[in-house]
N, CA, C and O atoms as a GROMACS GRO file, in nm:
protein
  268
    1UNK      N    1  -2.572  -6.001  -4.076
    1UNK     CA    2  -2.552  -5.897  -3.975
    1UNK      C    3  -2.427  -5.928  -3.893
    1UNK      O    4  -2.411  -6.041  -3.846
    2UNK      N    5  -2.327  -5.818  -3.873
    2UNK     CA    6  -2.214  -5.845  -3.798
    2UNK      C    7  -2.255  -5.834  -3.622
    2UNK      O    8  -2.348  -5.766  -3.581
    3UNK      N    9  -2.191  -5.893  -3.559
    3UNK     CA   10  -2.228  -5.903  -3.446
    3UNK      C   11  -2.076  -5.815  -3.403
    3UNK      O   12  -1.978  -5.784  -3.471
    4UNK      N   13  -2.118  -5.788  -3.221
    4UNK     CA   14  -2.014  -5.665  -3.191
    4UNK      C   15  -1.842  -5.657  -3.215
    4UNK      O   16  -1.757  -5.571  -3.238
    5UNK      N   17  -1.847  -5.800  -3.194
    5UNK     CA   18  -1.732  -5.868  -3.206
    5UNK      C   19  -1.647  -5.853  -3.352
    5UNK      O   20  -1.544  -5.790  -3.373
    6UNK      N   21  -1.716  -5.924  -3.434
    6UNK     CA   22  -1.667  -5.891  -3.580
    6UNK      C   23  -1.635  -5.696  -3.603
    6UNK      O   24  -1.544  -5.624  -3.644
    7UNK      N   25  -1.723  -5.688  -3.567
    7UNK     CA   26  -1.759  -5.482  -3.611
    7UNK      C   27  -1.620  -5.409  -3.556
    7UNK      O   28  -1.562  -5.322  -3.621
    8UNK      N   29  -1.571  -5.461  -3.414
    8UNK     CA   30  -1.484  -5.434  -3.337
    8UNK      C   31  -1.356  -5.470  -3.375
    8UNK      O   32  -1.259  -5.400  -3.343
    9UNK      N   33  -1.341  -5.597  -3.456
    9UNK     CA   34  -1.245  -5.642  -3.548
    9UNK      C   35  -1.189  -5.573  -3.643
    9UNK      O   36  -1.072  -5.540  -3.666
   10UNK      N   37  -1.330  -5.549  -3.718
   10UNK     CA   38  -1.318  -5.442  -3.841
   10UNK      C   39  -1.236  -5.302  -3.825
   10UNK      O   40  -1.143  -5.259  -3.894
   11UNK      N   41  -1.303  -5.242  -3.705
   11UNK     CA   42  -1.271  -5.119  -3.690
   11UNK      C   43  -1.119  -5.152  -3.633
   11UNK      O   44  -1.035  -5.151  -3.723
   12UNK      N   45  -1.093  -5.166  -3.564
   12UNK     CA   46  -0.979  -5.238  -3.507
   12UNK      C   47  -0.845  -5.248  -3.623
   12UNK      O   48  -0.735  -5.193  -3.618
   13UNK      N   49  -0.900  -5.331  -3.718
   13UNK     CA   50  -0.825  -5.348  -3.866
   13UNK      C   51  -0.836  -5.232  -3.947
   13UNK      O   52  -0.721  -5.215  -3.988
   14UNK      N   53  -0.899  -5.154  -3.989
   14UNK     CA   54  -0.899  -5.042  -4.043
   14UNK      C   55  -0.839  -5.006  -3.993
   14UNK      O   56  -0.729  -5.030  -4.043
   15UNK      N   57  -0.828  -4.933  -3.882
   15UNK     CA   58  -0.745  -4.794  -3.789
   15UNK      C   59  -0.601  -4.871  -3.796
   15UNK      O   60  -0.511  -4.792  -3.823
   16UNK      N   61  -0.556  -5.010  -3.777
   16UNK     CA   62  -0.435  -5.033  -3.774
   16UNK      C   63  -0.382  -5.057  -3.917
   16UNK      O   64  -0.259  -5.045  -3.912
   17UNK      N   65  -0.421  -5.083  -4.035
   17UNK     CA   66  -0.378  -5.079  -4.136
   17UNK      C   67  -0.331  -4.924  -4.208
   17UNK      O   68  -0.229  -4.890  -4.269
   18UNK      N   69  -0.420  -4.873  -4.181
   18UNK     CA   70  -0.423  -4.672  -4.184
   18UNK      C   71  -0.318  -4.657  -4.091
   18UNK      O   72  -0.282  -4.546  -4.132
   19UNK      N   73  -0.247  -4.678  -4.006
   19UNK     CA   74  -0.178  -4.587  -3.920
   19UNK      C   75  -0.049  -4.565  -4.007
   19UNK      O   76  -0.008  -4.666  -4.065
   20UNK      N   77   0.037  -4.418  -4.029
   20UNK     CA   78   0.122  -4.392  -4.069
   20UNK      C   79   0.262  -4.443  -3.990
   20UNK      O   80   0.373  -4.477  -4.030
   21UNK      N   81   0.207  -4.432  -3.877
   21UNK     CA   82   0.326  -4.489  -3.804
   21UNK      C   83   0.350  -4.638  -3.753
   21UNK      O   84   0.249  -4.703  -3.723
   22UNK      N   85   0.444  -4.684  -3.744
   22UNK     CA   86   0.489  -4.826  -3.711
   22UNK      C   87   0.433  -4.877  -3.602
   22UNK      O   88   0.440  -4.794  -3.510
   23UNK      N   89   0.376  -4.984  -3.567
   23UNK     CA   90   0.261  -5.073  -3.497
   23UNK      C   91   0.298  -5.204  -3.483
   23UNK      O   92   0.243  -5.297  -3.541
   24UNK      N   93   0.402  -5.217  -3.399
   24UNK     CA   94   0.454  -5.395  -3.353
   24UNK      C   95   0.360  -5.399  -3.230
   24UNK      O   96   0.362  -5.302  -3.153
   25UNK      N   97   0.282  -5.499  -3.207
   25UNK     CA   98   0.249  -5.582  -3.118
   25UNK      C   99   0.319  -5.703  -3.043
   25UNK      O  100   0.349  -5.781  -3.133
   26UNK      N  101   0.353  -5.751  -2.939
   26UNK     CA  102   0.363  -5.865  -2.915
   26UNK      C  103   0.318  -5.920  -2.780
   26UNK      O  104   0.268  -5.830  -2.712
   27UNK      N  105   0.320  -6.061  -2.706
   27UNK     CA  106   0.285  -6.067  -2.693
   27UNK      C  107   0.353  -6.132  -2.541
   27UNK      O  108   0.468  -6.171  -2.562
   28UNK      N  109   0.312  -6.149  -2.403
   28UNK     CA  110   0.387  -6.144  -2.262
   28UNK      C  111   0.500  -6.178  -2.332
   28UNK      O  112   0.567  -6.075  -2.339
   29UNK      N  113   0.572  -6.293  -2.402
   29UNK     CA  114   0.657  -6.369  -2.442
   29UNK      C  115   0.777  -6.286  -2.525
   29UNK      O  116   0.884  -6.325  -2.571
   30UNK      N  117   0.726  -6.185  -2.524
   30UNK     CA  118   0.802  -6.048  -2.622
   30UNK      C  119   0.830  -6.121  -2.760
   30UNK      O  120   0.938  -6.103  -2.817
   31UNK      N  121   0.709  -6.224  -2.824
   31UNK     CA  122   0.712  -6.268  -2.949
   31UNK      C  123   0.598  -6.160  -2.999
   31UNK      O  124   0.500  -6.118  -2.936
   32UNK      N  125   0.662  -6.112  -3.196
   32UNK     CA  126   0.555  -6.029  -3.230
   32UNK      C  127   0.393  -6.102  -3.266
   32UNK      O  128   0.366  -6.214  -3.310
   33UNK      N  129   0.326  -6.019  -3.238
   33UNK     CA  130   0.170  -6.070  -3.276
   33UNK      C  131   0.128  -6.013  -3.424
   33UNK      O  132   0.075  -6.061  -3.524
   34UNK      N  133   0.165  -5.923  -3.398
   34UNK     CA  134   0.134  -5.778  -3.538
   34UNK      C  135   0.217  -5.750  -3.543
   34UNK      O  136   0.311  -5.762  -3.465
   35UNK      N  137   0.205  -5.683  -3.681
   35UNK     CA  138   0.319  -5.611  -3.743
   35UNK      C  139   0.224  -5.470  -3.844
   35UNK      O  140   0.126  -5.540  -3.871
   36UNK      N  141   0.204  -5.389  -3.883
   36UNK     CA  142   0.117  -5.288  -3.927
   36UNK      C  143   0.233  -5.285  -4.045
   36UNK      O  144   0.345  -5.336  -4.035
   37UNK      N  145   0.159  -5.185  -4.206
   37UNK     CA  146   0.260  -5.166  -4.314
   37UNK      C  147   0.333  -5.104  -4.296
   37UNK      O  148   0.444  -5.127  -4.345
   38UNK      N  149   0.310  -4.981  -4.210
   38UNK     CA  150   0.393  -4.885  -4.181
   38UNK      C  151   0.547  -4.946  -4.133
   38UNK      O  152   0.648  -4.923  -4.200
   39UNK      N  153   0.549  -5.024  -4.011
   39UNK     CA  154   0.624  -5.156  -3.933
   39UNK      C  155   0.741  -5.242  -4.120
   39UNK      O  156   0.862  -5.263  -4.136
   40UNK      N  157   0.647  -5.258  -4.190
   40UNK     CA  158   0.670  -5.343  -4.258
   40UNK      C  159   0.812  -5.252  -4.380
   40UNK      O  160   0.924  -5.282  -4.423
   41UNK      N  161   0.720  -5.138  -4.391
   41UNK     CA  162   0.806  -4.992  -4.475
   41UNK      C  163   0.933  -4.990  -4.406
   41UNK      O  164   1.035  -5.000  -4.474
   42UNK      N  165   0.942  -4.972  -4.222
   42UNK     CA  166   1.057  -4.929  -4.193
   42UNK      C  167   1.147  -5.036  -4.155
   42UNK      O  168   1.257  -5.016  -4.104
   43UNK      N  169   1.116  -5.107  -4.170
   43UNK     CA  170   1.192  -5.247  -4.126
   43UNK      C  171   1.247  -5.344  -4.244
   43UNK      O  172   1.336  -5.428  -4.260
   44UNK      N  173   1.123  -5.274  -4.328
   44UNK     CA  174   1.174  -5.371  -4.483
   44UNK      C  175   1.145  -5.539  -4.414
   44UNK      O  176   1.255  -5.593  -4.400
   45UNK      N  177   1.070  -5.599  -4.384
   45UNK     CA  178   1.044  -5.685  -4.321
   45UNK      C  179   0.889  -5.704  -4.317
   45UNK      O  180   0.818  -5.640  -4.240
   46UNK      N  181   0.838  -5.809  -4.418
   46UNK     CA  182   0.660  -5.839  -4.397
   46UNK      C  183   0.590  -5.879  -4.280
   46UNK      O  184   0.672  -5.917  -4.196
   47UNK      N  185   0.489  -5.886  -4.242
   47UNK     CA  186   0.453  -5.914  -4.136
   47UNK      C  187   0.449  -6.072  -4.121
   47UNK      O  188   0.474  -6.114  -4.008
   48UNK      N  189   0.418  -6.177  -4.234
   48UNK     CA  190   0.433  -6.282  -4.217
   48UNK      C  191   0.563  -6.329  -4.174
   48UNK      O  192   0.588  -6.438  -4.121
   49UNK      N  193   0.652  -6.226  -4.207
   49UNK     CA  194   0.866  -6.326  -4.150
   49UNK      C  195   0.814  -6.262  -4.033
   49UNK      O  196   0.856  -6.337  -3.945
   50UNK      N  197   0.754  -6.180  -3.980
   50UNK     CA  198   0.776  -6.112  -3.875
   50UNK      C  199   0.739  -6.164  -3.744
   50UNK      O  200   0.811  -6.179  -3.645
   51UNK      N  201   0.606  -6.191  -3.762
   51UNK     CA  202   0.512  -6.298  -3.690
   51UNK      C  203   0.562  -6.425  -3.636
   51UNK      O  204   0.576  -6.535  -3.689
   52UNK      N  205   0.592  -6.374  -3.492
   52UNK     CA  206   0.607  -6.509  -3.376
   52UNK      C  207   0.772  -6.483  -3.430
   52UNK      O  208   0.841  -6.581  -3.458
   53UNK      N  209   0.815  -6.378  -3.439
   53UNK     CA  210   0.962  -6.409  -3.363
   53UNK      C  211   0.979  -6.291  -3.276
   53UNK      O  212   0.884  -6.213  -3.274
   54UNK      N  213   1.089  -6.261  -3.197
   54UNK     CA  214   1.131  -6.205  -3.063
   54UNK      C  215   1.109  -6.049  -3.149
   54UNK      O  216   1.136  -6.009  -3.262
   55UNK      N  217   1.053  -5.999  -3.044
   55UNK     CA  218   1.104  -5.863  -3.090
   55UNK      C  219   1.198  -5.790  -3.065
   55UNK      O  220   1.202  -5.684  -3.127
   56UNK      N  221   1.299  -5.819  -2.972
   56UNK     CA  222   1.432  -5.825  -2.959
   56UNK      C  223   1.538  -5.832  -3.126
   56UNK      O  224   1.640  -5.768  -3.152
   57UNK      N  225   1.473  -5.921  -3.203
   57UNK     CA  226   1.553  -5.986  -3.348
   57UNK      C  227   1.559  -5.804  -3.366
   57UNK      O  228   1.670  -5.752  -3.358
   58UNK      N  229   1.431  -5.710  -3.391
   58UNK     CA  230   1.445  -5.594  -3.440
   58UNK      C  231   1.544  -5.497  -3.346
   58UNK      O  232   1.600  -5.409  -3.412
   59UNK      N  233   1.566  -5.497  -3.240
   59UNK     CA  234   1.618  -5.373  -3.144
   59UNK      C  235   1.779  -5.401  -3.192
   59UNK      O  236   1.820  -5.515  -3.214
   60UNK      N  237   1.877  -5.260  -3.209
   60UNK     CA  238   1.967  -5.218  -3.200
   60UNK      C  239   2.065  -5.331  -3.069
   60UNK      O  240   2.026  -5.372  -2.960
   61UNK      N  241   2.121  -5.340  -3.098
   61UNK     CA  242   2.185  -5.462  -2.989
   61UNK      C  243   2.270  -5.336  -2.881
   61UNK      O  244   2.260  -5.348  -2.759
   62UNK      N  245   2.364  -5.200  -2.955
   62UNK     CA  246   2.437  -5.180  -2.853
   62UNK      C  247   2.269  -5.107  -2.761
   62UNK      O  248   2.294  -5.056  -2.652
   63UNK      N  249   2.148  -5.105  -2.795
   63UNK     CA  250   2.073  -5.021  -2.724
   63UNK      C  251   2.008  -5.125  -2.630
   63UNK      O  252   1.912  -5.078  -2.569
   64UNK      N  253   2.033  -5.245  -2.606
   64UNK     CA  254   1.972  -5.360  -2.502
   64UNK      C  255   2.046  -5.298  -2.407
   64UNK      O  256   1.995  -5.226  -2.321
   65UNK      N  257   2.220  -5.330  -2.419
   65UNK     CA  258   2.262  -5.328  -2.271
   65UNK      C  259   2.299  -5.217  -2.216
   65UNK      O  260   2.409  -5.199  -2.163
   66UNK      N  261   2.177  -5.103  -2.229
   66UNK     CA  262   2.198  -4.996  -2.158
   66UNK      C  263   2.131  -5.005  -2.108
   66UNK      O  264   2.130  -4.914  -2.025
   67UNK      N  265   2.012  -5.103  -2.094
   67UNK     CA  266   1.860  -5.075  -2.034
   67UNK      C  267   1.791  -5.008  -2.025
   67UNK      O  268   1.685  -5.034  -1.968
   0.00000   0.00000   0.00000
């Protein structure tokens, strides 16, 4: 028997694997946590290279220093 925790996981993982659209997570540190396939399609980039580096590495550089 799954307890709420696991169930919440599950569902959690379903809905983010299904999402059509791109799904970066990260984390205070603005390192990524997640990465979703969708993320993975437009970036051309797996979630394992992806995982625990800046998410900055992905953003457009001239689009930082406009703030």
């Amino acid at each position: 028997m799954q307890t709420n925790a696991q169930q919440e996981q599950f569902t959690f993982k379903s809905i983010f694997e299904g999402l059509f659209d791109a799904v970066i997570c990260h984390d205070l540190d603005f390192m990524i946590t997640n990465w979703d396939p969708a993320a993975e399609n437009l970036f051309e980039y797996s979630r394992q290279k992806m995982t625990g580096t800046s998410i900055f590495s992905i953003m457009d550089k001239s689009n930082l220093a406009a703030g």
